[in-house]
C-alpha positions in Angstrom: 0.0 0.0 0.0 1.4 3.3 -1.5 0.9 6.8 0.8 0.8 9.5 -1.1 1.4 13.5 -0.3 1.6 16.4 -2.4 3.1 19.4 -1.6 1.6 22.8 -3.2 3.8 25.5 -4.5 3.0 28.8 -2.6 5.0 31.6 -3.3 4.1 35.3 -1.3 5.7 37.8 -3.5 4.9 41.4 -4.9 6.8 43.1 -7.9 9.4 40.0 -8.2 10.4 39.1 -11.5 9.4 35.6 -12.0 12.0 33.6 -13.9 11.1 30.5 -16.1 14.0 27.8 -16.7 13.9 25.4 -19.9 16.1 22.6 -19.2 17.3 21.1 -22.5 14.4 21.8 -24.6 13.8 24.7 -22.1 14.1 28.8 -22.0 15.3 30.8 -19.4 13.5 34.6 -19.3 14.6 37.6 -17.3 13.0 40.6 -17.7 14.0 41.8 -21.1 13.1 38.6 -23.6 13.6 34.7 -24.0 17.4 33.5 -24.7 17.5 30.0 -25.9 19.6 28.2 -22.5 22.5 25.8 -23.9 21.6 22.6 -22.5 19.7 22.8 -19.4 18.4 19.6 -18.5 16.1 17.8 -20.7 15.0 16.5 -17.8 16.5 17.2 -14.6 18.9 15.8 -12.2 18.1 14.7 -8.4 20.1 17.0 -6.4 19.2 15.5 -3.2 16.8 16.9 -0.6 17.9 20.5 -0.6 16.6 22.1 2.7 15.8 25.6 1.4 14.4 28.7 2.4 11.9 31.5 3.3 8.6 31.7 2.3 8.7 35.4 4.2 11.0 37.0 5.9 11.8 40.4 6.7 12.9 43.1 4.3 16.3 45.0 4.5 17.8 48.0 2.5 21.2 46.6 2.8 23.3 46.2 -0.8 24.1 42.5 -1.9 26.3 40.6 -0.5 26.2 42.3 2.7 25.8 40.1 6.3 24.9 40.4 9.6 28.1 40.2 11.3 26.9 38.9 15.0 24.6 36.3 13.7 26.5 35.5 10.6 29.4 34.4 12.7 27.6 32.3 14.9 26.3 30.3 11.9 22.6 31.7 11.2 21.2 35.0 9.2 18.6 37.6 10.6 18.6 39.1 7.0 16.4 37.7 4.7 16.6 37.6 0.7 12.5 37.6 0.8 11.2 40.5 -0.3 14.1 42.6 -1.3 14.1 45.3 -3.3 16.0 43.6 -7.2 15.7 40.0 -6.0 14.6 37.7 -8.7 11.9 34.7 -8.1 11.9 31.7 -9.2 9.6 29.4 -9.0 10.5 25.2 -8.7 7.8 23.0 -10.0 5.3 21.2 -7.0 5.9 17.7 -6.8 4.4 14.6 -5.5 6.1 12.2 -2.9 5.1 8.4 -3.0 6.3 6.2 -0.6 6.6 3.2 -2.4 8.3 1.0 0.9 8.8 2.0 4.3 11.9 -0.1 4.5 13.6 -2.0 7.6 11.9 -1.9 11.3 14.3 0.6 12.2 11.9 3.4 11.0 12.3 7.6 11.9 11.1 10.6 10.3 13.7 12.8 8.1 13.0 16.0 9.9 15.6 19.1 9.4 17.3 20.2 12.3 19.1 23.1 11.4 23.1 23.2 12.5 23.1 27.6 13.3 26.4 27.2 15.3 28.6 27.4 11.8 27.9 28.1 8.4 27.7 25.7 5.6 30.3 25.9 2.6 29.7 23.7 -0.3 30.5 23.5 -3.8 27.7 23.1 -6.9 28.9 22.4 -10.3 26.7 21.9 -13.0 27.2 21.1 -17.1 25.1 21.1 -19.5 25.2 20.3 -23.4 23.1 20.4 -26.5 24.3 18.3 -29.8 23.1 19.3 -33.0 24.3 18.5 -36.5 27.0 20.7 -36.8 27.0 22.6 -33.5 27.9 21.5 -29.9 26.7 23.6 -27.0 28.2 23.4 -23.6 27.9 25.3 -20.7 29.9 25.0 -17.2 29.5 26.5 -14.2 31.1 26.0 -10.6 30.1 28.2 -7.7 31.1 27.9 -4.3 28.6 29.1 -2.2 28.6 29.5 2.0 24.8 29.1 3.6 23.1 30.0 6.7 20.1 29.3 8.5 17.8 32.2 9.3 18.2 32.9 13.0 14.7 32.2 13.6 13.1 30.6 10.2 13.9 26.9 9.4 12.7 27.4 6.2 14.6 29.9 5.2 18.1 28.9 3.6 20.2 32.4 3.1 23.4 31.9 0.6 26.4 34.0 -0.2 28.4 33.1 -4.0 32.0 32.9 -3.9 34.0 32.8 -6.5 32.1 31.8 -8.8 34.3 30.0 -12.6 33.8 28.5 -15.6 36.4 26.8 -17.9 35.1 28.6 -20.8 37.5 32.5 -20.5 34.2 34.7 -21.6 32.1 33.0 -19.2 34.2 33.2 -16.7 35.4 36.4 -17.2 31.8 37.8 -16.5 30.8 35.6 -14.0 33.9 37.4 -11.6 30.9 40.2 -10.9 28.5 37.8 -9.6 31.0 37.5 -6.3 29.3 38.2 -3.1 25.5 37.8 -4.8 22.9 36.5 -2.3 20.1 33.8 -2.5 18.0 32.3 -0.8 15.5 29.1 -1.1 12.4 28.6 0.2 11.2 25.0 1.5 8.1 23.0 2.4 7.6 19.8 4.0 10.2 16.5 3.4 13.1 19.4 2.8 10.6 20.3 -0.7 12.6 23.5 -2.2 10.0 25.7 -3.3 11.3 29.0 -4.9 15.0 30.7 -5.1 15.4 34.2 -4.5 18.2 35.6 -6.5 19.6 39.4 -5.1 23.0 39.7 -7.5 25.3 42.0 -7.4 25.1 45.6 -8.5 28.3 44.8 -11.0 26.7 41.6 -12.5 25.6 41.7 -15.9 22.9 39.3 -18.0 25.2 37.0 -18.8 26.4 36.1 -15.5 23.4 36.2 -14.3 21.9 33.9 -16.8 24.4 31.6 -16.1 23.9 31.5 -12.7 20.2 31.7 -12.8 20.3 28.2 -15.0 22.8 26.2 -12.4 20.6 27.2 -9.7 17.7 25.8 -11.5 18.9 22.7 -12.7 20.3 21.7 -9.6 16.7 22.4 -7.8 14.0 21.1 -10.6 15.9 18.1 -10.0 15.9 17.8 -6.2 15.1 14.8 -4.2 12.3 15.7 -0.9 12.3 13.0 1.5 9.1 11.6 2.3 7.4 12.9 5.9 6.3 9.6 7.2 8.7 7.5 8.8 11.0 5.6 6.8 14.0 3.3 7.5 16.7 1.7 5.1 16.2 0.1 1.9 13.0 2.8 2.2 12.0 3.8 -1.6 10.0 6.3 -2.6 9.2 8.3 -6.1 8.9 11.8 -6.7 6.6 13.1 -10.1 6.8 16.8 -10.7 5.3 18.4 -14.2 8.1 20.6 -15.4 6.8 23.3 -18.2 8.8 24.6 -21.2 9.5 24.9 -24.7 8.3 20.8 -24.0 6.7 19.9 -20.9 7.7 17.1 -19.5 6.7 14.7 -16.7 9.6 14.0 -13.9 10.0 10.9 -11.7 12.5 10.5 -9.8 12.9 7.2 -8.2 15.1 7.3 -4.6 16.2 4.9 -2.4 17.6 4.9 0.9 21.1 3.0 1.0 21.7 4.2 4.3 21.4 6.7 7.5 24.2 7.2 9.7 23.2 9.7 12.5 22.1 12.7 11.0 23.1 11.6 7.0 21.3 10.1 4.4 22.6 8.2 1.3 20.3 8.3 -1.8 20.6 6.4 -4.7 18.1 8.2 -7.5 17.2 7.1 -11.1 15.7 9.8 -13.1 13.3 9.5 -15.8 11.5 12.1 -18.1 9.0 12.0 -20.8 6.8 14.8 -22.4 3.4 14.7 -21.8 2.5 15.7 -25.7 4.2 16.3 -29.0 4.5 20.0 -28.8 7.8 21.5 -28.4 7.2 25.8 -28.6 10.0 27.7 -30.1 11.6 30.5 -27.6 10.6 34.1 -28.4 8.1 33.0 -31.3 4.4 31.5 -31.8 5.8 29.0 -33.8 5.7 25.2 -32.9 7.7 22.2 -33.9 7.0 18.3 -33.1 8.2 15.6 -31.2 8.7 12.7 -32.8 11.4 10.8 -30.6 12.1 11.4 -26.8 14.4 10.0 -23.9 16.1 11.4 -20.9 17.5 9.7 -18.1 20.1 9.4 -15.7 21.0 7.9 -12.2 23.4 9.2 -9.3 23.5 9.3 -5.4 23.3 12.1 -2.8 24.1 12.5 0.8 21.6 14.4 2.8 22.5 15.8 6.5 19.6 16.9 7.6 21.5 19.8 9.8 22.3 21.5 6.9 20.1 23.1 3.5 22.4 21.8 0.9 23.6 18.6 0.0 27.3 17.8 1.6 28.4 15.7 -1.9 26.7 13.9 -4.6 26.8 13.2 -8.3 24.0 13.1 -11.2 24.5 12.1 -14.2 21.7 12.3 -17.5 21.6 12.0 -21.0 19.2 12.3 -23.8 18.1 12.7 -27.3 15.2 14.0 -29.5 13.9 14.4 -32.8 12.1 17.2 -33.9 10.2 18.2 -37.1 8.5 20.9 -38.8 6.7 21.2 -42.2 9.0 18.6 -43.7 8.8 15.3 -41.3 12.2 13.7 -44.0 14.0 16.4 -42.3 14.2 15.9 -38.6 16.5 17.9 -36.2 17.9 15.3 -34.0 19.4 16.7 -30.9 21.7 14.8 -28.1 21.9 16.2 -24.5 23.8 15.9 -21.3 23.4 17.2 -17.8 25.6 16.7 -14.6 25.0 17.9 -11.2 27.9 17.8 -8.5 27.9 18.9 -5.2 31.1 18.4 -3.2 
C-alpha cells in the first residue's frame, strides 16, 4: 500500500520578476526577452533533498552581498533575501512524494534540524550540453557558495556566491561580478525546495546572471524531498513533478535509501522524463515544432545531512536525445543532451 502526499507551491511575493527555466528543450527569461539556455536539463537531475528557504522574511535595505556580522558568525542569518528590493523569483515545480516502501523496522522521520552554530560551505557544479548537427553547445558553471540558516526561520536557507568560474574564458570572465550575490530558497515539508530568491550583485551583468540563474535551477527542478512519514533503510519512494517549457515534461525520480548514519542520508536516484504531448514551442516566437522521438534519463547518489540546507556531496548524471520536425517530417533535427550535477 502506497501513501501519497503532495506538496503545493505557494510563493508570497509582490513586484518580483518571476524567472522561467527550460532545461534542455527549455528557455530561461529575465525581464528583457527569452534567450535559448544551452543545454539545461532535458530533464533534470536529483540533487538530493535541498533544505531551502523562506517563504517570508523580513525586508532590508542593505546592498548584496552584505551580512549580519553577529549572527553570521555564529552560523545563522537575521537578514532575509525575501522581499528585497531587485531580488529575482523563481519558482520550482510542485511535486508529488510516493512512498513506495517504508523499509527496515528501524523506522524515523527525516525532519531538518538546522546546525546555526557554523555556516555551511559547499560546492555546486553543473554542465550542461546540446548536440546538433553541426554545432555542440556546452555550458559550465562551478560556484562555491557558504549558507546559513535564518536565526529564527527553518525554512529559510540564506546563501552567499563565492568565487564563482567557468572553464570557458568569456564566461568566466563575467561571471567574476556575480561575487558576493545573495540567494536564498524557500522550502516545504520533506526538505521540498519551493522558490530561489536571487539578489545579485550591483556589478553583474545578463550573462552572468543567466548563467547562474540556470545552475541554480537545474540543480533544484531536480531535487530529491524526502518523504514525511517514517522511513528506515532500503526505504524507496518516487517523486513526479510536471516541469513546463518549450516541452513539458513529466519527472519521476525514483530514490532509495542505502543508508542513514546519524544525521546523513545516502540516496541512490534514477531519473526519468518524458513529455506529456508532442508540442515542443519555439523560444521568443508562436511557432511550434513536433516531437517525434524522446528520452532522458540518468542515475546518481546524494548524501543528505539533515543539519544542513544543501547537500554535503553527490553526483548526477543524465543523458538524452530528441527528434524534432516541422513542415518537412524527411527532415528531422535530432538533438543529443547531457546534464551533470555535483555537489562536493
Amino acid at each position: 500500500m502506497t501513501h501519497d502526499s503532495i506538496i503545493h507551491l505557494t510563493i508570497i511575493h509582490e513586484a518580483c520578476n518571476t524567472l522561467a527555466a527550460v532545461f534542455l528543450s527549455r528557455v530561461v527569461t529575465s525581464g528583457s526577452g527569452w534567450h535559448v539556455r544551452p543545454p539545461s536539463r532535458c530533464a533534470g537531475i536529483a540533487v538530493a533533498a535541498l533544505l531551502v528557504v523562506a517563504l517570508a522574511g523580513c525586508g532590508s535595505d542593505d546592498q548584496a552581498g552584505d551580512t549580519s556580522s553577529t549572527a553570521a558568525q555564529a552560523g545563522c542569518s537575521d537578514d532575509s533575501t525575501s522581499g528585497r528590493e531587485g531580488v529575482n523569483l523563481l519558482p520550482i515545480p510542485p511535486a508529488k512524494v510516493t512512498v513506495l516502501d517504508a523499509g527496515g523496522a528501524d523506522r524515523r522521520t527525516a525532519a531538518a534540524a538546522p546546525d546555526r552554530t557554523s555556516p555551511q560551505r559547499s560546492t555546486m557544479v553543473t554542465t550542461s550540453s546540446v548536440l546538433s548537427p553541426g554545432d555542440t553547445k556546452t555550458q559550465t558553471v562551478e560556484m562555491p557558495l557558504q549558507a546559513r540558516f535564518h536565526c529564527t526561520d527553518s525554512t529559510d536557507l540564506e546563501m552567499t556566491l563565492g568565487h564563482v568560474t567557468s572553464p570557458e574564458p568569456v564566461l568566466a570572465d563575467q561571471l567574476r561580478a556575480v561575487e558576493n550575490s545573495r540567494a536564498g530558497l524557500a522550502i516545504g515539508p520533506g526538505s521540498m525546495p519551493i522558490s530561489l530568491r536571487l539578489l545579485p550583485a550591483e556589478d553583474a551583468g545578463p550573462e552572468a546572471r543567466s548563467a547562474v540563474e540556470q545552475s541554480f535551477v537545474q540543480a533544484l527542478q531536480l531535487s530529491v524531498p524526502v518523504p514525511t512519514e517514517p522511513i528506515g533503510p532500503g526505504a524507496r519512494w518516487r517523486v513526479e513533478r510536471i516541469i513546463s517549457g518549450a516541452a513539458t515534461v513529466t519527472q519521476h525520480i525514483d530514490a532509495t535509501l542505502k543508508s542513514w548514519d546519524g544525521n546523513r542520508m545516502v540516496v541512490d536516484v534514477g531519473v526519468d522524463e518524458t513529455p506529456v504531448n508532442s508540442v515542443f514551442a519555439i523560444p521568443g516566437s508562436d511557432q511550434t515544432l513536433s516531437i517525434t522521438r524522446f528520452s532522458n534519463g540518468g542515475t546518481g547518489q546524494v548524501t543528505i545531512d539533515l543539519t544542513r540546507g544543501l547537500p554535503v556531496a553527490g553526483s548526477i548524471e543524465l543523458s538524452g536525445a530528441r527528434a524534432l520536425v516541422g513542415s518537412d517530417p524527411s527532415r528531422p533535427l535530432i538533438q543529443q543532451t547531457g546534464l551533470s550535477v555535483r555537489w562536493r
